[in-house]
C-alpha positions as CSV (number, residue, x, y, z in Angstrom):
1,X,9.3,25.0,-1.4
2,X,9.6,25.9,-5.3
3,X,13.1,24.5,-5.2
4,X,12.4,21.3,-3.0
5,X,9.2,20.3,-5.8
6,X,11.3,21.0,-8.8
7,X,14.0,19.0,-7.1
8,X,11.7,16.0,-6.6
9,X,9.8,16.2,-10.1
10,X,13.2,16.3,-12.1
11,X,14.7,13.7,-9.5
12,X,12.5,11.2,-8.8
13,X,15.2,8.8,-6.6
14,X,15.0,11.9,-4.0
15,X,11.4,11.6,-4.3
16,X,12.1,7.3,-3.5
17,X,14.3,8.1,-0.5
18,X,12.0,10.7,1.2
19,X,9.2,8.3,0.3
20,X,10.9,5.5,2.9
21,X,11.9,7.9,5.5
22,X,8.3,9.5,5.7
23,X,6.9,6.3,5.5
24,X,9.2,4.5,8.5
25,X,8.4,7.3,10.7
26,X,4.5,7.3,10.3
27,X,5.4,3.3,10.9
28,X,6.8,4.1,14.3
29,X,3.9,6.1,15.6
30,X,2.0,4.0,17.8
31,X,-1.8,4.7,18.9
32,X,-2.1,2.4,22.2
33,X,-0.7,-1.1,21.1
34,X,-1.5,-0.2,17.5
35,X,0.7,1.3,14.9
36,X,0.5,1.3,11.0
37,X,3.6,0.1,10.1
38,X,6.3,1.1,8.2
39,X,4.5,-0.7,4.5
40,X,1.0,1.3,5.2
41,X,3.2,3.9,6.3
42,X,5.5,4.1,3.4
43,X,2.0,4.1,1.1
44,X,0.8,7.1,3.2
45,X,3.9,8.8,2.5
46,X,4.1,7.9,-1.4
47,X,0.4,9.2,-1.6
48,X,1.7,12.3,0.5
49,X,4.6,13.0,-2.2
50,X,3.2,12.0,-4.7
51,X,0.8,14.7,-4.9
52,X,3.4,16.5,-6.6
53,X,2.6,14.5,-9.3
54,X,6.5,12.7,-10.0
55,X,7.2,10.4,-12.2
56,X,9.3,6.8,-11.7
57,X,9.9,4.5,-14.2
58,X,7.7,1.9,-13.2
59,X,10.9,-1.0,-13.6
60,X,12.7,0.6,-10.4
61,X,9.1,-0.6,-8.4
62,X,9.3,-3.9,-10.3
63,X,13.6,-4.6,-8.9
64,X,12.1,-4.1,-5.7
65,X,9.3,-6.4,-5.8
66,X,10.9,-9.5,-7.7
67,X,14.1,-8.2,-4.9
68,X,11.1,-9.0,-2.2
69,X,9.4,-11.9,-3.5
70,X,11.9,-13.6,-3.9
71,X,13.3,-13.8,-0.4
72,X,9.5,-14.4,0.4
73,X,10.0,-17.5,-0.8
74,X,13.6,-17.8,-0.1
75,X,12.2,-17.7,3.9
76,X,9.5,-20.2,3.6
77,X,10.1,-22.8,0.8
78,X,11.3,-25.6,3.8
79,X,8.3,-25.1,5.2
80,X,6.0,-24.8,2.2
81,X,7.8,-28.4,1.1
82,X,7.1,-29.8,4.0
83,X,3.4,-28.8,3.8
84,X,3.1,-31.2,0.9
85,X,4.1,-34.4,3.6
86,X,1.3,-36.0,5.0
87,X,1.5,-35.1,9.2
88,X,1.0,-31.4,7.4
89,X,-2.4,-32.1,6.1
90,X,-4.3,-30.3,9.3
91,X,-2.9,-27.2,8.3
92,X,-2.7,-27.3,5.5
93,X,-6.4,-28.3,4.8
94,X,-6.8,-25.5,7.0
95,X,-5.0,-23.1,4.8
96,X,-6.6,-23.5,1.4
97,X,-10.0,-23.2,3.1
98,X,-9.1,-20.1,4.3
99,X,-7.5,-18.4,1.6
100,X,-10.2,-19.9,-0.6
101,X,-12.7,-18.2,1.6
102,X,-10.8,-14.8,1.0
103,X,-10.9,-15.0,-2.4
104,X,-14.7,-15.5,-2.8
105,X,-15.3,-13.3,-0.5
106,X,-13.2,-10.6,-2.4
107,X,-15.1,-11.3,-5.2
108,X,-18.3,-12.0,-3.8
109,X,-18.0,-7.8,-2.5
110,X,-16.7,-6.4,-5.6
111,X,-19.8,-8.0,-7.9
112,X,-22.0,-6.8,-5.3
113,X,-20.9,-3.4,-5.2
114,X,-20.3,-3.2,-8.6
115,X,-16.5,-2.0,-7.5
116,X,-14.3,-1.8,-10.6
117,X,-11.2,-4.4,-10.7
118,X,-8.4,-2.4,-9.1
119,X,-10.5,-1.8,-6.3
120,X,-11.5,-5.2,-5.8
121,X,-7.9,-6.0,-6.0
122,X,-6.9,-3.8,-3.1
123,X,-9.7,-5.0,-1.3
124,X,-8.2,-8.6,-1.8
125,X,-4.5,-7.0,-0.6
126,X,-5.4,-5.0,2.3
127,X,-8.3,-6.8,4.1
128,X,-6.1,-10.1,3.9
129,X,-2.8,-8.3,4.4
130,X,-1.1,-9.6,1.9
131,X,0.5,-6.7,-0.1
132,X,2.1,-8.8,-2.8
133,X,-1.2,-8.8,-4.7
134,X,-0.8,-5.2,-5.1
135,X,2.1,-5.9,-7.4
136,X,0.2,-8.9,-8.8
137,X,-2.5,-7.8,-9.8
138,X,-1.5,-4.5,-11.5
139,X,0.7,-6.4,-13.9
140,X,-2.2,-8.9,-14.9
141,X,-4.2,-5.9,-15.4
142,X,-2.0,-4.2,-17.6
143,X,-2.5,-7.3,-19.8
144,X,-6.0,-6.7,-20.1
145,X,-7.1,-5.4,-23.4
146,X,-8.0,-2.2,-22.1
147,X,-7.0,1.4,-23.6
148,X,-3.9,2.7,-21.3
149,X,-5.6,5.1,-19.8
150,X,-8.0,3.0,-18.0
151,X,-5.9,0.3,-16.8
152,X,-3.9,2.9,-15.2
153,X,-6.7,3.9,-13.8
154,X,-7.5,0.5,-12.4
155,X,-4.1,-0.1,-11.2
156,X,-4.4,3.4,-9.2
157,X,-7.7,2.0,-7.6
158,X,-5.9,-0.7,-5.8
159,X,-3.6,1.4,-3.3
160,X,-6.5,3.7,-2.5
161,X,-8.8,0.5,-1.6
162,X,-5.8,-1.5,-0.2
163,X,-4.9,1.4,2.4
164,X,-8.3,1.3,3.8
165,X,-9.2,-2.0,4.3
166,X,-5.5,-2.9,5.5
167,X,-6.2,-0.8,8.3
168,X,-8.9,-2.1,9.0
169,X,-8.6,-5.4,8.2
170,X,-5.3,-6.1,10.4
171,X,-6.7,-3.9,13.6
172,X,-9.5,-6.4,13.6
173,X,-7.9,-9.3,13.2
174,X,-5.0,-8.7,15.5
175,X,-8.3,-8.5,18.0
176,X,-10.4,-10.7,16.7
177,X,-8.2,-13.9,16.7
178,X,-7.1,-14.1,20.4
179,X,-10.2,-12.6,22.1
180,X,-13.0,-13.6,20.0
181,X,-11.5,-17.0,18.2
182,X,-11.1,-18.9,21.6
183,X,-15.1,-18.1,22.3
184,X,-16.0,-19.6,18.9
185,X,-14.0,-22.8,20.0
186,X,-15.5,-23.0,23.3
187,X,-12.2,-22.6,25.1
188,X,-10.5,-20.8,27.8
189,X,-7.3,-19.7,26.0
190,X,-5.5,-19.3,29.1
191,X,-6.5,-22.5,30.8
192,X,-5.9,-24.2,27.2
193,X,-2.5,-22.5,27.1
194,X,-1.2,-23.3,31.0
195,X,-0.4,-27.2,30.5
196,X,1.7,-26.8,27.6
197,X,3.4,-23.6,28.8
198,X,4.6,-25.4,31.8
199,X,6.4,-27.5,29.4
200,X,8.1,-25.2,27.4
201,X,11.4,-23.8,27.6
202,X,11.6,-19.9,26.3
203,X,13.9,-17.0,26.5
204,X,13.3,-13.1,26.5
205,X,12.7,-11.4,22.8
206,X,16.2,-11.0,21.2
207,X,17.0,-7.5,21.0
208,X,20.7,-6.7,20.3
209,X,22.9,-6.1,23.0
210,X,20.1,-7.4,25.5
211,X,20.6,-10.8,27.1
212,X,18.2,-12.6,29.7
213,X,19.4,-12.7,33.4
214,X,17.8,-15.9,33.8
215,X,20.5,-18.5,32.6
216,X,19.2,-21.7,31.1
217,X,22.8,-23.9,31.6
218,X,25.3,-23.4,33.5
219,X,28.6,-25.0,34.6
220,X,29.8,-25.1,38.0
221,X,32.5,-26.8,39.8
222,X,31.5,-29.2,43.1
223,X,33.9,-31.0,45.3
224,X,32.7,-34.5,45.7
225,X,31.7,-35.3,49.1
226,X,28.4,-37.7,48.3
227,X,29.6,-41.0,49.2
228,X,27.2,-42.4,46.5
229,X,29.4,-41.4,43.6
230,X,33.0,-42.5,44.7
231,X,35.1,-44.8,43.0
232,X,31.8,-44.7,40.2
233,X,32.9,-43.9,36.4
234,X,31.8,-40.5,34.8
235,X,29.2,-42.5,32.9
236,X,27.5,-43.8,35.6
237,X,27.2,-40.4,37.2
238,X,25.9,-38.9,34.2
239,X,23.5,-41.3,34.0
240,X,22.5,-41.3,37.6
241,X,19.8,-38.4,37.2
242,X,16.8,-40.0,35.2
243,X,14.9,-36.9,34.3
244,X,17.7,-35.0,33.5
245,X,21.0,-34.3,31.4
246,X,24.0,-33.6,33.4
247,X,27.7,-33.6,32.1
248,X,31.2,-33.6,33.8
249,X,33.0,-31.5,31.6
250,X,36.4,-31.9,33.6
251,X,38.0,-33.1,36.9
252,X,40.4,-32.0,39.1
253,X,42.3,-35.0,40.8
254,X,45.2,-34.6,43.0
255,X,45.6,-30.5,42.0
256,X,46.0,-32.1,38.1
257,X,43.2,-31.1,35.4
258,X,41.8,-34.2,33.8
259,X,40.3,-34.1,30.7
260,X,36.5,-36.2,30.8
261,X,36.2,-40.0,29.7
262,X,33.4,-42.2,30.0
263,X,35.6,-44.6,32.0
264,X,37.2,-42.2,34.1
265,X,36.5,-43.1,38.1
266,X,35.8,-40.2,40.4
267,X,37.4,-40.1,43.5
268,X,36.9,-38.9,47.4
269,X,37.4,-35.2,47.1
270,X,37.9,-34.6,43.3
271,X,36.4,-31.7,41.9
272,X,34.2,-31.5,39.0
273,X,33.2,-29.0,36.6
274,X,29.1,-30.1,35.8
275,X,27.2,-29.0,32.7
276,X,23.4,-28.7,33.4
277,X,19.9,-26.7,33.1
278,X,19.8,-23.8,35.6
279,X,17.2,-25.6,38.1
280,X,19.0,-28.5,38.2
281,X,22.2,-27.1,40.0
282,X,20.2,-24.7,41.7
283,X,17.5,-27.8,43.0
284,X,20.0,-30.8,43.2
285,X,23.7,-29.6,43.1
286,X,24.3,-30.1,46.8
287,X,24.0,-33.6,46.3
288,X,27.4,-34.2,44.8
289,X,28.8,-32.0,47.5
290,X,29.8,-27.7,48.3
291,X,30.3,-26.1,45.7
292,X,33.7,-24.2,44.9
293,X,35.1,-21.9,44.0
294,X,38.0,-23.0,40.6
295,X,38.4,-20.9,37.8
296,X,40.9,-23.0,36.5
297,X,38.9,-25.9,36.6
298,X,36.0,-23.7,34.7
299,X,38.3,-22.0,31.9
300,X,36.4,-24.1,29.6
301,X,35.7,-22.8,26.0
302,X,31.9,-23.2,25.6
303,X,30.7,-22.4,21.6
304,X,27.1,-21.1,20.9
305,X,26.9,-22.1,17.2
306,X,23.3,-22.3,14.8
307,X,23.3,-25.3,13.1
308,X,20.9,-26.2,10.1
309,X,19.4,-29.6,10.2
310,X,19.7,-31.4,7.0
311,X,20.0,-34.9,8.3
312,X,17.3,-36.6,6.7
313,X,17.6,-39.8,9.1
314,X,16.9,-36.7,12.1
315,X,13.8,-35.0,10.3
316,X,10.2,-35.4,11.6
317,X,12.4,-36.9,15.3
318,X,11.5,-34.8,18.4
319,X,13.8,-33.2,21.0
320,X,13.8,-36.1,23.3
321,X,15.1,-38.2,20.6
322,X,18.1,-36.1,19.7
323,X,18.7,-35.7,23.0
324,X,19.6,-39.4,23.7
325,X,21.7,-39.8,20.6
326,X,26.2,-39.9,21.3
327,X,26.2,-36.8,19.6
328,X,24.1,-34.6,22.0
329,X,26.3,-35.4,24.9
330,X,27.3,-32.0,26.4
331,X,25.2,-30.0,24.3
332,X,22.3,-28.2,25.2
333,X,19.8,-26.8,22.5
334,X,18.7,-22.9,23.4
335,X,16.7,-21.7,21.2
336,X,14.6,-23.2,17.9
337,X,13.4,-21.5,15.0
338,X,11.5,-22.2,11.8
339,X,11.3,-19.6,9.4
340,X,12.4,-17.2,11.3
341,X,9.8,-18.0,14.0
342,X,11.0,-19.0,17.6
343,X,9.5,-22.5,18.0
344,X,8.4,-23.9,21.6
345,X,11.6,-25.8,23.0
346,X,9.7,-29.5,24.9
347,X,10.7,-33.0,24.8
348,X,7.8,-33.6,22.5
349,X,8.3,-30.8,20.1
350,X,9.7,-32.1,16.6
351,X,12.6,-30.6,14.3
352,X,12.3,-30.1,10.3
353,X,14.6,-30.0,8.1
354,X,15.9,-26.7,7.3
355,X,15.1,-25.6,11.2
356,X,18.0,-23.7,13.2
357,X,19.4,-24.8,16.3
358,X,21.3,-22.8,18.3
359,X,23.5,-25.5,20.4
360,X,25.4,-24.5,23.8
361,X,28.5,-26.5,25.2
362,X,32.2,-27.3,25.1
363,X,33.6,-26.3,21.7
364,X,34.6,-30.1,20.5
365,X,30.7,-31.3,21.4
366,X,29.1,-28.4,20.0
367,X,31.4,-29.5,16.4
368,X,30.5,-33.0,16.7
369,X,26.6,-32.5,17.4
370,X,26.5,-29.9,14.1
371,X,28.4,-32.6,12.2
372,X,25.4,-35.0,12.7
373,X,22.7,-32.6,12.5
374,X,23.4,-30.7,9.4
375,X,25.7,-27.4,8.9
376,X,27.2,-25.2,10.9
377,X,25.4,-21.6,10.1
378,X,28.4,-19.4,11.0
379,X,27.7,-15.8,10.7
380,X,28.5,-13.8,8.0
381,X,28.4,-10.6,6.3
382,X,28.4,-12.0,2.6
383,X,25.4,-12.9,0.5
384,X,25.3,-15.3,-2.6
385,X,24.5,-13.0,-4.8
386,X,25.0,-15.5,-8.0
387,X,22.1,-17.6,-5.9
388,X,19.8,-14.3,-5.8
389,X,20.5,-13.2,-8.9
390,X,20.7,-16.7,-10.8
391,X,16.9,-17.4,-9.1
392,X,15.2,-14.3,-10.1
393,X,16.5,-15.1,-13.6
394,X,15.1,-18.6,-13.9
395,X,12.2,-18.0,-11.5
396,X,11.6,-14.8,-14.2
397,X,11.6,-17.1,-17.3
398,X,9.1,-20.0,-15.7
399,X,7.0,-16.8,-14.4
400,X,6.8,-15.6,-18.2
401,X,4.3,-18.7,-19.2
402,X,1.0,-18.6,-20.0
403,X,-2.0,-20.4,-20.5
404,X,-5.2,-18.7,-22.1
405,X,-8.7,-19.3,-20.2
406,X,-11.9,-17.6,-21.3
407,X,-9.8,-15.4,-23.5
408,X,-7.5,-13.7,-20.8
409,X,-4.1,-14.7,-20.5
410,X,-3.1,-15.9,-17.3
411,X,1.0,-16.1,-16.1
412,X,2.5,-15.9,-13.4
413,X,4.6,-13.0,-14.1
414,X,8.5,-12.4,-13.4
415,X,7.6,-11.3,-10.2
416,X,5.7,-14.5,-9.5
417,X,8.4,-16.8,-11.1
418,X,10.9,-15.2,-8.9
419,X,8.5,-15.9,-6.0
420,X,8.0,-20.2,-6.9
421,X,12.1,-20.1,-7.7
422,X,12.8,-18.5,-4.4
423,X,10.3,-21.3,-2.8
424,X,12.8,-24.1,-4.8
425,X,16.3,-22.0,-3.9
426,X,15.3,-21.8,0.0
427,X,14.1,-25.4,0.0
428,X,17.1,-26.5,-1.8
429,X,19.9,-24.2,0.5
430,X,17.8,-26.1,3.6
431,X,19.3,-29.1,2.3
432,X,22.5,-28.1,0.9
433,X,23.1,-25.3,2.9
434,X,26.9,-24.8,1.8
435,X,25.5,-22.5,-0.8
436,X,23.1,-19.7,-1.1
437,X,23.6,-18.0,2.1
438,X,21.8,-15.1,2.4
439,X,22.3,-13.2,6.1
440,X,19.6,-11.8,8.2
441,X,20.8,-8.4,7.4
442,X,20.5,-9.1,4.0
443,X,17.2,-10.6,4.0
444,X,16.1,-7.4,6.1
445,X,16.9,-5.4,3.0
446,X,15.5,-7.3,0.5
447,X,12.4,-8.2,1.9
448,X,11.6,-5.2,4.3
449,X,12.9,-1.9,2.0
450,X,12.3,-4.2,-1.3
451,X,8.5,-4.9,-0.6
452,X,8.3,-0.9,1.2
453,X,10.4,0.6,-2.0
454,X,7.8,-0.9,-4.2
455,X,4.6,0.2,-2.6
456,X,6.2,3.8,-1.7
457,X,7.0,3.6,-5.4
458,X,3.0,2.9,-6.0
459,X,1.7,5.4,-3.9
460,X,3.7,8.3,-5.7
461,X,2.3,7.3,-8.8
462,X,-1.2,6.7,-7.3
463,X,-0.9,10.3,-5.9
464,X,-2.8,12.5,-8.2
465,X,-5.8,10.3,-8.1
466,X,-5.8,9.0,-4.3
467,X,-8.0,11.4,-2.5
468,X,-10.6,11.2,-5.2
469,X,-10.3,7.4,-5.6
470,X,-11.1,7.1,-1.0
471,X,-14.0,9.7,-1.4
472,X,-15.7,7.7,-3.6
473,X,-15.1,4.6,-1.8
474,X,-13.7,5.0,0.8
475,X,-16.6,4.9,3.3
476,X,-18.4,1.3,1.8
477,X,-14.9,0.1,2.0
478,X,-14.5,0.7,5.6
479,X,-17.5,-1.9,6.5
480,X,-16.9,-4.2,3.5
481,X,-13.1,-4.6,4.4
482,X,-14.3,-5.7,8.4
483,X,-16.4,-8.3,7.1
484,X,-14.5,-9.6,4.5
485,X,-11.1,-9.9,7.1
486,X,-13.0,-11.8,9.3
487,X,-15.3,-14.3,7.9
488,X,-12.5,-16.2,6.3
489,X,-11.1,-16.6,9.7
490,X,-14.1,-17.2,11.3
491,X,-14.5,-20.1,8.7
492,X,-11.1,-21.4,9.0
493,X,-11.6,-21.3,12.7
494,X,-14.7,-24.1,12.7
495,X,-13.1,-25.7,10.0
496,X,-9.9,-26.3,12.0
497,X,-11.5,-27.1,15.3
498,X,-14.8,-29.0,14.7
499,X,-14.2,-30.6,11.5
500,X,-9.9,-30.7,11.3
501,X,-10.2,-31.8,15.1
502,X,-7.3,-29.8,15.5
503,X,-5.5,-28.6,18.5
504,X,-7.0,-24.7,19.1
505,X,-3.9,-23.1,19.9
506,X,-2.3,-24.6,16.3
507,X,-5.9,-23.3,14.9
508,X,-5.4,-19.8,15.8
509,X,-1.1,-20.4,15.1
510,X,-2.3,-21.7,11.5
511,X,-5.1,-18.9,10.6
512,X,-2.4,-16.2,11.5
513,X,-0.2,-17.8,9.4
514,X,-2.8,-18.5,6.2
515,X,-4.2,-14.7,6.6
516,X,0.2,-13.5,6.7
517,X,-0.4,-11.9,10.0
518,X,2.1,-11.4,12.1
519,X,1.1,-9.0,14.1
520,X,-2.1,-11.5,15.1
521,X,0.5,-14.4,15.9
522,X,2.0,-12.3,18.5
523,X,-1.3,-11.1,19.7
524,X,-1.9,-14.6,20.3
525,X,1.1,-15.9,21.9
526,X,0.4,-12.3,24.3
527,X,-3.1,-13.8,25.8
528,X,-2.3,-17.4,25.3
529,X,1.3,-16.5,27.3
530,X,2.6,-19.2,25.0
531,X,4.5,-19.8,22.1
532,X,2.8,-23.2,21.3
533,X,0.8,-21.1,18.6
534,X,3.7,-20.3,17.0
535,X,3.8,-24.2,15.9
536,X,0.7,-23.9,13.5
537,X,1.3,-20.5,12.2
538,X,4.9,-21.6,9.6
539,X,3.2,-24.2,7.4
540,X,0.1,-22.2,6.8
541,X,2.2,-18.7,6.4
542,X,3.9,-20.4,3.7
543,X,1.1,-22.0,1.4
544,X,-0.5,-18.8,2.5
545,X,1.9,-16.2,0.6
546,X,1.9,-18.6,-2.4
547,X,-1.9,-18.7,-2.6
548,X,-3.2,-15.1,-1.8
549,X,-0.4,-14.3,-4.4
550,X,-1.2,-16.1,-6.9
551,X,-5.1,-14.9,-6.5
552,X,-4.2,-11.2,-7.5
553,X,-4.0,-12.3,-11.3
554,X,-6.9,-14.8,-10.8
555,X,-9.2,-11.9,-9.1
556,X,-8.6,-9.8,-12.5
557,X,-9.1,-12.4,-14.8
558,X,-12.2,-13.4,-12.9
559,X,-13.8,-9.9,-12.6
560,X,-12.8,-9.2,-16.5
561,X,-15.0,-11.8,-17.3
């Protein structure tokens, strides 16, 4: 065991990389439905190691976090743009009363119990779960003018107090949002929920190399026997079923293959290849005639493609819209995301810019449509790294500013600047998205092992001093960290429903999003068995990050006063 400590003492990147495989093991444990995760996790195991008492050079921690802030904002700067248009006010409203609420309420605990400004600060990060404050805050407070020794003392505070109340904090809320929020609305969440389910068009969870067995098109081939549609023209029969879209993708005449034309005639006995939803050829495809059985006929190439909407003419237009345009003929839309979040697929629901489409249909439709929409996102292994690197630069030099208020300085910080420049390079590659690709993959690594590098990177340094730091805290923190996660919510709750007038299932969408909690979305989409929640929770998850944030440096200079 000599041999493994002096290894990790005079080799701290050993001590880095046992740090993350601890820490995504503890993250995989699972208690019920409840599990750490791999960030608490990686903490845990930092602390663990870092009782050793090793030593990292505290700019590897800060690669990782401007690595991770960045692609923050990089994920949600089209949606925290779009906050600023006026149909986002609702949430938006909501949002800022909220985080508001959480950063008084920080405050409002730490005066009260006299806690000193790192702890306060990690009561901040882990009861709102928003672990960029962590990084934050400990670089404002090594600003303050404060002998070394006791800002590193503060800045060790704020794991010990962060790892407590996150626990706690999430747990609660994860409850508290989809069993207690619909009872302080007066609701059924269910009942609320049914309607607008019924309307909605979903798939199973993506998990690679699983597919859903339910189909949601389908092409089949039918010999026309329904005297109703001989000698008509392919445009008529299209157009024949009002409350649905149905396409003739090709036509066997005579044993020839015929290409499709609006002005082609369809014929006794002619077969035809027919593009539609599932139901509808399972509910009305006897009605052109038996179906058959014609490979040939179906050897159609059909492209799934994700397109980016940039089309500014198409922004704010809901599905029904797009789907009545010239270029949406033959193409069906399967799946909607926004920010990475799977939106509900209606007739009602709208698309932003910067949204991802993923289209379904004959190759030459599915090209046309992602003409008109915006750019085709093709997949790729290769990330922009003069984009990533370029951003954290600038985003680094506006981040450096500061402004002076009750003599403490107050910045942004590199890691902040990188943050508001990722916000303007995400935005900006919505728009333009011919540059700046970053892949999922990618993203994975710099916002998952970037923000669980950093804080695996803080609890080996807070080590030493953890398990004294929780015994003298740890048990007020425990209550205070409950309360403080959810009266905020239970603010921005009323707020949203009584005063906002909004719809509840958006209300409990948009205070998972403003509070950064995913694991509370999903919770809520669970007992709601709906994803209409998911429609309030982007907007508010992305002024949400920016604002609990940007409080960690506020928090210190408000308690050094």
């Amino acid at each position: 065991m000599s041999y493994v400590a002096n290894a990790l003492r005079q080799n701290p990147e050993l001590a880095i990389f046992l740090t993350i495989a601890v820490g995504f093991l503890i993250g995989r444990v699972k208690l019920g439905s409840f599990s750490l995760g791999i960030v608490v996790g990686c903490l845990l195991a930092g602390v663990l190691i870092g009782q050793l008492d090793i030593k990292v050079s505290p700019l590897v921690k800060t690669i990782f976090f401007d690595l991770f802030l960045f692609t923050t904002g990089y994920k949600v700067g089209p949606q925290f743009f779009r906050a600023l248009k006026r149909d986002a006010f609702p949430q938006m409203a909501l949002t800022v009363v909220l985080c508001v609420a959480c950063l008084l309420t920080a405050l409002g605990f730490a005066k009260l119990l006299n806690y000193d400004i790192g702890t306060a600060a990690g009561l901040l990060a882990g009861a709102f779960s928003e672990s960029t404050v962590i990084g934050t805050a400990g670089e404002a407070i090594q600003r303050l003018d404060l002998p070394q020794a006791e800002r590193t003392a503060l800045i060790n505070n704020i794991p010990v107090a962060y790892a407590v109340t996150y626990l706690v904090g999430t747990a609660s809320l994860v409850w508290f949002l989809p069993k207690i929020g619909p009872k302080l609305m007066g609701i059924d969440l269910k009942e609320v929920a049914a309607e607008a389910r019924s309307k909605s068009v979903g798939t199973v969870a993506e998990v690679e190399g699983v597919v859903s067995a339910a189909r949601l098109f389908d092409v089949r081939a039918y010999r026309v026997t329904n005297t109703r549609l001989f000698d008509r023209t392919i445009g008529e029969i299209e157009t024949m079923p009002k409350a649905a879209r149905v396409y003739v993708l090709r036509v066997r005449s005579g044993g020839s293959l015929i290409e499709p034309a609006p002005d082609l005639v369809i014929r006794e006995g002619d077969i035809i290849a027919v593009m539609a939803r599932q139901e509808i050829h399972a509910d009305r495809g006897e009605v052109i005639g038996p179906e058959v059985n014609d490979p040939g006929l179906l050897d159609i190439p059909i492209e799934t493609l994700d397109v980016v909407l940039t089309s500014r003419e198409l922004d704010g237009r809901s599905l029904a819209h797009l789907a009545k345009q010239e270029f949406a003929r033959g193409v069906f839309l399967s799946r909607l995301t926004r920010a990475g979040i799977p939106m509900p697929i209606t007739a009602e629901s709208l698309v932003n810019r910067g949204d991802a489409l993923s289209l379904v249909g004959p190759m030459p439709a599915v090209e046309r449509a992602a003409v008109a929409l915006g750019y085709p996102d093709r997949r790729t292994s290769a990330t922009d790294m003069v984009f990533v690197g370029l951003g954290i630069f600038l985003g680094g030099l506006v981040g450096l500013l500061s402004v002076v208020v009750g003599g403490v300085p107050l910045t942004l910080t590199a890691s902040g600047g990188a943050l508001i420049m990722g916000l303007v390079f995400g935005w900006l590659r919505s728009i333009y998205p011919f540059f700046g690709r970053i892949p999922e993959p990618a993203i994975w690594i710099f916002d998952t092992l970037g923000l669980c590098m950093f804080i695996g990177i803080v609890g080996l340094g807070a080590g030493p001093s953890f398990v004294a730091g929780l015994k003298a805290t740890g048990l007020s923190l425990i209550v205070v960290g409950l309360v403080a996660a959810l009266l905020p919510h239970t603010l921005g709750i009323l707020f949203g429903r009584y005063v906002l007038k909004m719809d509840p299932l958006i209300v409990l969408g948009a205070c998972a999003g403003a509070g950064t909690i995913t694991a509370a979305l999903r919770a809520i989409q669970d007992e709601a068995q709906s994803s209409i929640p998911a429609l309030g929770y982007t907007v508010p998850y992305a002024i949400g990050n920016i604002l609990l944030t940007a409080w960690g440096p506020i928090l210190v200079a408000l308690m050094a006063l």
